[in-house]
N, C-alpha and C positions, 0 to 999 in steps of 0.2 A: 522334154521330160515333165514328167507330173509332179507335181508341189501341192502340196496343203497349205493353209492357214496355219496351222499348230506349227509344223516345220519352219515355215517362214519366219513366224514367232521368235522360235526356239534360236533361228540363227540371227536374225536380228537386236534378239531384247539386251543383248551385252553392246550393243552400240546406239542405240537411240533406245530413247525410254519412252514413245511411244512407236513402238513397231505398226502397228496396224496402220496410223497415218501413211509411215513408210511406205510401205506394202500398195497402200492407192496411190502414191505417187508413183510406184514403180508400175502398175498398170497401166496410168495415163500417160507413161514414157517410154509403154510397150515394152519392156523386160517378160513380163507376165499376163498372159491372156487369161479372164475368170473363164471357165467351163460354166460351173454351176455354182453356186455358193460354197467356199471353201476349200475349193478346188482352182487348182491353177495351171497352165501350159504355158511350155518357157518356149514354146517354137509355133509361132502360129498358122506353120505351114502344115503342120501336124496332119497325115490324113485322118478323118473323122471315128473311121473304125476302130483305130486302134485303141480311139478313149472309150469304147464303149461298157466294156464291163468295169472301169473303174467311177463311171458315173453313178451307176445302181448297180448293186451286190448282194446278193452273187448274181450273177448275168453272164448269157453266153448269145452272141450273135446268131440268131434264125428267120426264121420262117421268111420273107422275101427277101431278106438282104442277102441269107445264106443260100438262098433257092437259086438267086441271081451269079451271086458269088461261084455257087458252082457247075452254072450254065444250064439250069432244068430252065430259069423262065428268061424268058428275050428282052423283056422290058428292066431298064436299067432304073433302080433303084434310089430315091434319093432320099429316103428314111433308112435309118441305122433301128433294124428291127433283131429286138433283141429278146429272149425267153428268160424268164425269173418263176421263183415259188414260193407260196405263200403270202403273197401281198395281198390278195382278195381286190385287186384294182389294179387297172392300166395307171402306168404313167408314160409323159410323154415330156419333154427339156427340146427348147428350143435353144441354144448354143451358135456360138460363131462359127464353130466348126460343124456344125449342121442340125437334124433334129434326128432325136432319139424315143424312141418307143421300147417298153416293155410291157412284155403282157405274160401272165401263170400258164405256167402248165403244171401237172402232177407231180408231187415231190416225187416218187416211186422212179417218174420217169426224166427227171432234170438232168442228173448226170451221167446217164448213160450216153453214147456216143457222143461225145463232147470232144473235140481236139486242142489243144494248146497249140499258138502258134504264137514266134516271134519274129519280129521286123523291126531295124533302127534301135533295140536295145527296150521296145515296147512286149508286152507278154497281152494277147488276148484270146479270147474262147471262141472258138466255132462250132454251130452244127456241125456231124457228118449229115450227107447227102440225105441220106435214110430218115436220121432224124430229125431233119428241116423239113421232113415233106410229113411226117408225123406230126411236127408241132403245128403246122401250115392247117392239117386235116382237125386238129385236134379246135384250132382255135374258128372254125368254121360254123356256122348256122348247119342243123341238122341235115343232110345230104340224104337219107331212105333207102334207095336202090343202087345198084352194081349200074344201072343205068344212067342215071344222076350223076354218079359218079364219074362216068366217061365226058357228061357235059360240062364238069366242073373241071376235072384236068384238062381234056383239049380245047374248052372253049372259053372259060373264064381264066383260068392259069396259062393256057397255052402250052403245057408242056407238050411234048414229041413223044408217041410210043417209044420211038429209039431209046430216048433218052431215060425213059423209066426202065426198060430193060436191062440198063447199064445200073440200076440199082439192085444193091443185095438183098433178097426176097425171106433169107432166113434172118439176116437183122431186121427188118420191117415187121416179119411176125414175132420176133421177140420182143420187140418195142413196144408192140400194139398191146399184149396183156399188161404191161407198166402205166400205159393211159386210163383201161376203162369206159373210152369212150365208144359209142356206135360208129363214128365216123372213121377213126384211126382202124377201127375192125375192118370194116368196108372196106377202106382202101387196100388192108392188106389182101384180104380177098380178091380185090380187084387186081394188083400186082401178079397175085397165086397162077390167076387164068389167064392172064397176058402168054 
């Protein structure tokens, strides 16, 4: 379970009057694992996903974690790569429970296909499929051609024709006027003529 500092405060300060010492003893005695500053895990077995949108907020799990997550790329994943809006900068937490990365995409287009899932009594956010490969496209170095395109999905991504077929092509192009960008267009294009 997740904890705060404030919380921890709150249920301690009627038994010790200084809590906060408290609080680091209970770390170095393993009760409480720090995530980040202020934040705390009371089970260190914790998978790492789960913490991820309560690290940085609002945040939703994408572009290779969710691409991986939902079998478009082969390569297993050992960053917790997550989409935010509005920050104007990456951030990136190294954590026991692993490292995490956020990067902006378009407020227009943050909460669209966004799923809620829960596991162990934890609540977290996922891309759908559609808009992992949007946010993916979105956060890329300008790609140009319908061409480019094909090298950057089969040869730097690896995805499988199969597998982009198996994506909804009328959510792709309605995601795409949410970004703005040339590259998320492209792709949809490039989806269109598949």
């Amino acid at each position: 379970m997740i904890v705060t500092t404030s919380m921890l405060i709150d249920q301690l300060s009627d038994e010790y009057s200084n809590p906060k010492c408290r609080i680091a003893r209970m770390v170095k005695e393993g009760k409480y694992t720090p995530i980040i500053r202020g934040l705390y895990e009371t089970d260190p077995k914790t998978e790492g996903y789960l913490l991820a949108s309560a690290i940085y907020n609002p945040s939703y799990l994408s572009f290779d974690y969710a691409l991986n997550y939902h079998g478009l790329i082969p390569e297993r994943v050992y960053t917790f790569t997550s989409a935010t809006f509005g920050k104007n900068r990456s951030k990136m937490y190294k954590t026991p429970f692993g490292v995490y990365t956020y990067n902006d995409v378009p407020k227009d287009a943050f909460a669209e296909e966004v799923n809620i899932h829960t596991k162990n009594g934890y609540t977290y956010l996922m891309a759908s499929p559609e808009k992992a490969m949007c946010d993916k496209m979105y956060s890329l170095s300008p790609i140009g051609s319908l061409k480019n395109m094909d090298i950057v999905i089969s040869e730097d991504l690896r995805i499988y024709e199969e597998d982009l077929n198996d994506l909804n092509i009328d959510t792709i192009e309605s995601l795409s006027e949410l970004y703005q960008s040339k590259n998320v267009s492209l792709f949809s294009r490039f989806v269109r003529r598949m």
